[in-house]
C-alpha positions in Angstrom: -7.0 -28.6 11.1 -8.6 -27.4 14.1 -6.8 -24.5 15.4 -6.6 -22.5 18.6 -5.6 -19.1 18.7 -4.8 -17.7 22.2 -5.7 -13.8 21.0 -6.4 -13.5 17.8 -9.1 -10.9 17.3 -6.8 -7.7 17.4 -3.5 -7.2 14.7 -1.2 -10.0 14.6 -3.6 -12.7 15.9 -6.6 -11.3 13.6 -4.5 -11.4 10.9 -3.6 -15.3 11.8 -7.0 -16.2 12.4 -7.9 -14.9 9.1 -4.9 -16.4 7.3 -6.5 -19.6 8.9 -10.0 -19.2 8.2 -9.1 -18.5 4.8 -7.0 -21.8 4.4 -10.4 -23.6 5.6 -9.0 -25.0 8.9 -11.7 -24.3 12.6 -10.1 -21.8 14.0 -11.2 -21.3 17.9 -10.3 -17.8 19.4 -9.8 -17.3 23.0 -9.6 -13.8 24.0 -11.7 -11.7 27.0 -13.9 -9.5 24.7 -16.8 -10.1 23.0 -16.6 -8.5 18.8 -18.5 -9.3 16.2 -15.6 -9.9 13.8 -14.6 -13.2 12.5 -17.9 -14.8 12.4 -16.5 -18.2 11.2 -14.7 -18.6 14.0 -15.7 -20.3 17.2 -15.3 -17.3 19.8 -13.9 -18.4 23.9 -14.4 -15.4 26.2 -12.1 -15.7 29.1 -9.1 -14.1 30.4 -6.1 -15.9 30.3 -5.0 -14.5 33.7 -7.9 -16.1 35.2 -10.4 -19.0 34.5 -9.6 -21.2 31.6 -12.5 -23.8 32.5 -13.4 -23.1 29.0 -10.6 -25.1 27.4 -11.7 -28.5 29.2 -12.6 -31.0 27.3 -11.5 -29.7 24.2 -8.6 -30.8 21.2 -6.7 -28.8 18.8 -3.8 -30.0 16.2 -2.6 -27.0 16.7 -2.5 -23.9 19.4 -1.1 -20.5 18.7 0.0 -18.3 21.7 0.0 -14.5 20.7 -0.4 -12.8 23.4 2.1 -14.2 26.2 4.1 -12.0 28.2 5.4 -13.1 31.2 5.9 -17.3 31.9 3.3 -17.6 34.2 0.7 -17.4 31.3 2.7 -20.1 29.4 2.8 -22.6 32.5 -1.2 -21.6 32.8 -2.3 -21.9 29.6 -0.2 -25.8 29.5 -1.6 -26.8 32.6 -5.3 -25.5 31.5 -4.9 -27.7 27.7 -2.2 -29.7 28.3 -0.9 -32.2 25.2 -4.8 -31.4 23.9 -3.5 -28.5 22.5 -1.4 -30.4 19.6 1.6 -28.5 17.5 2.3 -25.3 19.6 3.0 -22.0 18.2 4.7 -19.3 20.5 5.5 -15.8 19.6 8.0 -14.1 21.0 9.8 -11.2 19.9 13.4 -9.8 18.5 13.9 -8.2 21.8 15.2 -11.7 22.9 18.1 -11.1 21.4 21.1 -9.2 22.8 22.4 -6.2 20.4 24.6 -7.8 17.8 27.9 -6.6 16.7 26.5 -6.1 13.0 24.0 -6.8 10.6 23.2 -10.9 9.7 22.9 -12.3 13.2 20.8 -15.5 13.3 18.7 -17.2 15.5 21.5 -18.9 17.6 22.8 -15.5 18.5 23.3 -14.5 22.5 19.6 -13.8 23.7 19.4 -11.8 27.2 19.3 -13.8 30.3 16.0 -14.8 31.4 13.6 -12.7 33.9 12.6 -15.0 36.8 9.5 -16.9 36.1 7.9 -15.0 38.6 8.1 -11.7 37.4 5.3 -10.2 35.9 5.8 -6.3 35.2 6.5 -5.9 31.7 8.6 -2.4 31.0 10.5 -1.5 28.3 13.5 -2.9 30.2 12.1 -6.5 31.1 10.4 -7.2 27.8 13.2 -8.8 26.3 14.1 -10.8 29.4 10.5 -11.9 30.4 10.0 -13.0 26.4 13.0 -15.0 26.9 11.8 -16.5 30.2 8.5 -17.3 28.2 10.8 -19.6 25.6 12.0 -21.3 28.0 9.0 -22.7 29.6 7.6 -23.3 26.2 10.4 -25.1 25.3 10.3 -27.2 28.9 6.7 -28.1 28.3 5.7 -28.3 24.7 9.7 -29.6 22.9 8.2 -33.3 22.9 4.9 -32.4 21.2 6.5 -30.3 18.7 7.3 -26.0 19.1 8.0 -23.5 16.7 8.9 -19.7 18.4 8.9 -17.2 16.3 10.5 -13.9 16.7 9.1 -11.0 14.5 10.8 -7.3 14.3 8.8 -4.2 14.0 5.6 -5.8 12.7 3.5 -3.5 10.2 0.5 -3.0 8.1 -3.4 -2.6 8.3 -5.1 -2.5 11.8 -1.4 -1.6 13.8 -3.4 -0.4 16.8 0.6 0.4 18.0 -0.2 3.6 15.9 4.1 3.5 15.3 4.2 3.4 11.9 0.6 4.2 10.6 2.0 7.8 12.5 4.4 8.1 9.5 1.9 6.9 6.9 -0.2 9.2 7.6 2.2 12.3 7.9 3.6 11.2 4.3 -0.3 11.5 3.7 -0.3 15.0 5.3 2.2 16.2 2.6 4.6 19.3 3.3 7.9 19.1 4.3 8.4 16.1 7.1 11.4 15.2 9.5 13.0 12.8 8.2 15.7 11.8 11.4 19.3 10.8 10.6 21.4 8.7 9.9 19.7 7.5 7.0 22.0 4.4 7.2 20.5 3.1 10.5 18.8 -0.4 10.2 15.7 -0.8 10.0 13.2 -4.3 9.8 9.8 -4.7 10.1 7.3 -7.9 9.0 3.6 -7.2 7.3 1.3 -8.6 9.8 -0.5 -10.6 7.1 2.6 -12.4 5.1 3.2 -13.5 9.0 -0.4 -14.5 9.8 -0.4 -16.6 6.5 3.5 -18.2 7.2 2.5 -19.1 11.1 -0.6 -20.9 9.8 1.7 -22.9 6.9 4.1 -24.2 9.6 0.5 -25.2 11.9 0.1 -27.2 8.9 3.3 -28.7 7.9 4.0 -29.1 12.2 7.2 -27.0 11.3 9.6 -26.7 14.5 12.1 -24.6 15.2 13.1 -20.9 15.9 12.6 -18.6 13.2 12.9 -14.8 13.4 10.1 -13.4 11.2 11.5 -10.5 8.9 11.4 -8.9 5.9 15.3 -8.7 4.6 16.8 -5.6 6.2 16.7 -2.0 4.8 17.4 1.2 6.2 15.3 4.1 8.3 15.9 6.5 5.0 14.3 3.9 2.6 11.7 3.0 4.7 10.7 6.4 4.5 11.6 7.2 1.4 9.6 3.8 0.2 6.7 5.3 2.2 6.3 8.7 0.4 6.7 6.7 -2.6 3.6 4.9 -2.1 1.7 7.3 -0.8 2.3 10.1 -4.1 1.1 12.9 -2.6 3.7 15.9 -1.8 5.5 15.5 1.1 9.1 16.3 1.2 11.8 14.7 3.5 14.2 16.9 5.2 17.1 15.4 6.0 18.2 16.2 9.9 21.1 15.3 11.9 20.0 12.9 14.8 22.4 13.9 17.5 20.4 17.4 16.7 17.1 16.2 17.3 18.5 14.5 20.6 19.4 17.8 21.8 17.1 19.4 21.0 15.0 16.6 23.2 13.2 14.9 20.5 12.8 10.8 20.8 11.6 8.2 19.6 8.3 8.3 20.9 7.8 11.9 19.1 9.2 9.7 15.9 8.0 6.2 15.9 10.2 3.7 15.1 13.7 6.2 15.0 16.5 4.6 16.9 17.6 8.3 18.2 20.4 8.4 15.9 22.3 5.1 17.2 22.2 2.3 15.1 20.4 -1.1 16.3 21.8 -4.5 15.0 18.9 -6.2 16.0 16.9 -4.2 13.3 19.2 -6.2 11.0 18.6 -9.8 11.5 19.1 -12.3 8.9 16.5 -14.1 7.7 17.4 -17.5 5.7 15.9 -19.7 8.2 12.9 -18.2 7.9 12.6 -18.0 4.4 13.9 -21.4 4.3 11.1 -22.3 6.0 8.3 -20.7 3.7 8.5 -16.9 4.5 7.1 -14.7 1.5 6.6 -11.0 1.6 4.5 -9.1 -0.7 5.7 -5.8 -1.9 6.3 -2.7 0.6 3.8 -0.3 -1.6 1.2 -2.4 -0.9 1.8 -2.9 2.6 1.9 1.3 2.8 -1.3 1.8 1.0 -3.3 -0.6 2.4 -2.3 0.9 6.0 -3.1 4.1 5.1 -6.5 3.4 3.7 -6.8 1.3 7.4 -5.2 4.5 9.0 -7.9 7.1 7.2 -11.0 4.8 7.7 -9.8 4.0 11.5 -8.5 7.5 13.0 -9.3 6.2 16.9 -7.3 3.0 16.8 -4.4 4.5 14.1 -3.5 7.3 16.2 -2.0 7.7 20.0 -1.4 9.8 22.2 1.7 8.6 23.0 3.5 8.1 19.5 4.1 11.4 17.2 5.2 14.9 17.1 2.6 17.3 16.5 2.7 19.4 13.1 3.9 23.1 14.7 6.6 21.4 17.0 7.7 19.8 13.3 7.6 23.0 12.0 9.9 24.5 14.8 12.2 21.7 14.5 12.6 22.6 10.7 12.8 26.3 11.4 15.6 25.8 13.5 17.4 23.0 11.6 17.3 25.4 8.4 18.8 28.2 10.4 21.7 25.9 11.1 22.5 24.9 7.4 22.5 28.5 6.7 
């Protein structure tokens, strides 16, 4: 197949493109940078913000939007290829979804009304709605040539240039006795980037349509960290601490990546029949946990941020002060 990929050379999209490349379709990337990655690939440099003039003239069976955010870059890129783009392939996110009453919502559940096509600043607060807004204009222009939106949770593994959870390999990595936030309980889902490179390029090839959400069956925060340390055998320790604590004491979660702040989050729970239904695999955790942290190791400047993490003596406060409580 010849396949476009709007993105592409960065996490989710590189690990598409190289699902794809490795299944022996053309892959075409479009994306403003130049890199020396992906050789096999036929490299676009543009900015989809601006001039597409590079797309003219050319056909794809199937196109892969990665990176859209706001509608205007879906109406642009459609009126830029057009029906020359074949199958199309959005991705969209979980955040579509409004917070369900439990764990096991589906794909039909109530999503958040749309942001008007018009808007363009994405904030924490207009993700959700401008990702829906994005949907709908897929599904206005691309429904008669065939669309498939898929909405992934947390999505994990090597190169997560998010730093979020590569912050709590590499802390398990650090050893010592680690945070680990309560409640244990609270859902938690998350997608290897790889097993949903490879499942996006196997429905391109089978012109699979539909909505799936692309998850891993839910677990909990405490096994997911639990599951990490496992993997990781070296000797770091969980603590257990309250999260209403930690709130007071003005920790969040962008001092602990990926922590809910103590409340529980349905939409970390989604089920996930359709998708497996529709060809979803998942190789096992361990492996998704060691091979970030050998990413994490060899890659310090794109696995850590300055925004995500708490640093090791504000831990060690934290852990002062929660002992002194349990006393």
């Amino acid at each position: 197949m010849r396949i476009l990929i709007i993105g592409g050379t960065r996490f989710v999209g590189h690990a598409m493109a190289e699902a794809a490349l490795g299944a022996g379709h053309d892959v075409t990337l479009l994306h403003r940078n130049a890199t020396d990655e992906l050789p096999a690939a036929t490299h676009l440099l543009a900015d989809r913000n601006g001039d597409l003039s590079a797309l003219e003239g050319l056909t794809f069976d199937a196109t892969i939007d990665v990176c859209a955010y706001v509608p205007g870059q879906v109406r642009s890129m459609h009126d830029a290829l057009g029906s020359r783009g074949g199958h199309h392939l959005f991705v969209s996110t979980v955040s579509v979804y409004q917070e369900p009453d439990a764990a096991g919502a589906d794909e039909d559940s109530p999503l958040f009304p749309p942001a008007p096509e018009d808007a363009t600043e994405v904030t924490n607060e207009t993700y959700g709605p401008l990702k829906v807004a994005c949907e709908n204009v897929a599904t206005e222009l691309y429904a008669d040539g065939g669309l498939t939106v898929i909405r992934p949770t947390y999505v994990v593994g090597p190169r997560d240039m998010t730093a979020r959870y590569p912050w709590w390999v590499l802390r398990a990595a650090r050893g010592g006795a680690m945070i680990a936030p309560g409640p244990a309980e609270a859902p938690m889902q998350y997608i290897d980037a790889r097993d949903m490179g490879a499942w996006t390029v196997r429905l391109a090839e089978g012109r699979v349509a539909g909505t799936f959400t692309a998850a891993h069956p839910h677990t909990t925060f405490g096994a997911l960290l639990d599951e990490t340390l496992g993997a990781v055998a070296g000797d770091a320790r969980l603590v257990p601490v309250d999260g209403d604590w930690l709130v007071e004491q003005g920790v969040d979660g962008l001092q602990l990546p990926l922590w809910t702040e103590g409340a529980p989050e349905w939409s970390l729970a989604m089920g996930t029949e359709r998708a497996r239904s529709a060809g979803l695999t998942y190789r096992p955790f361990a492996e998704t946990v060691r091979d970030t942290l050998t990413w994490a190791l060899a890659n310090p400047d794109q696995s850590t941020s300055d925004t995500w993490g708490l640093p090791p003596e504000r831990e060690q406060e934290l852990l002062v002060a929660w002992n002194s409580t349990q006393s």
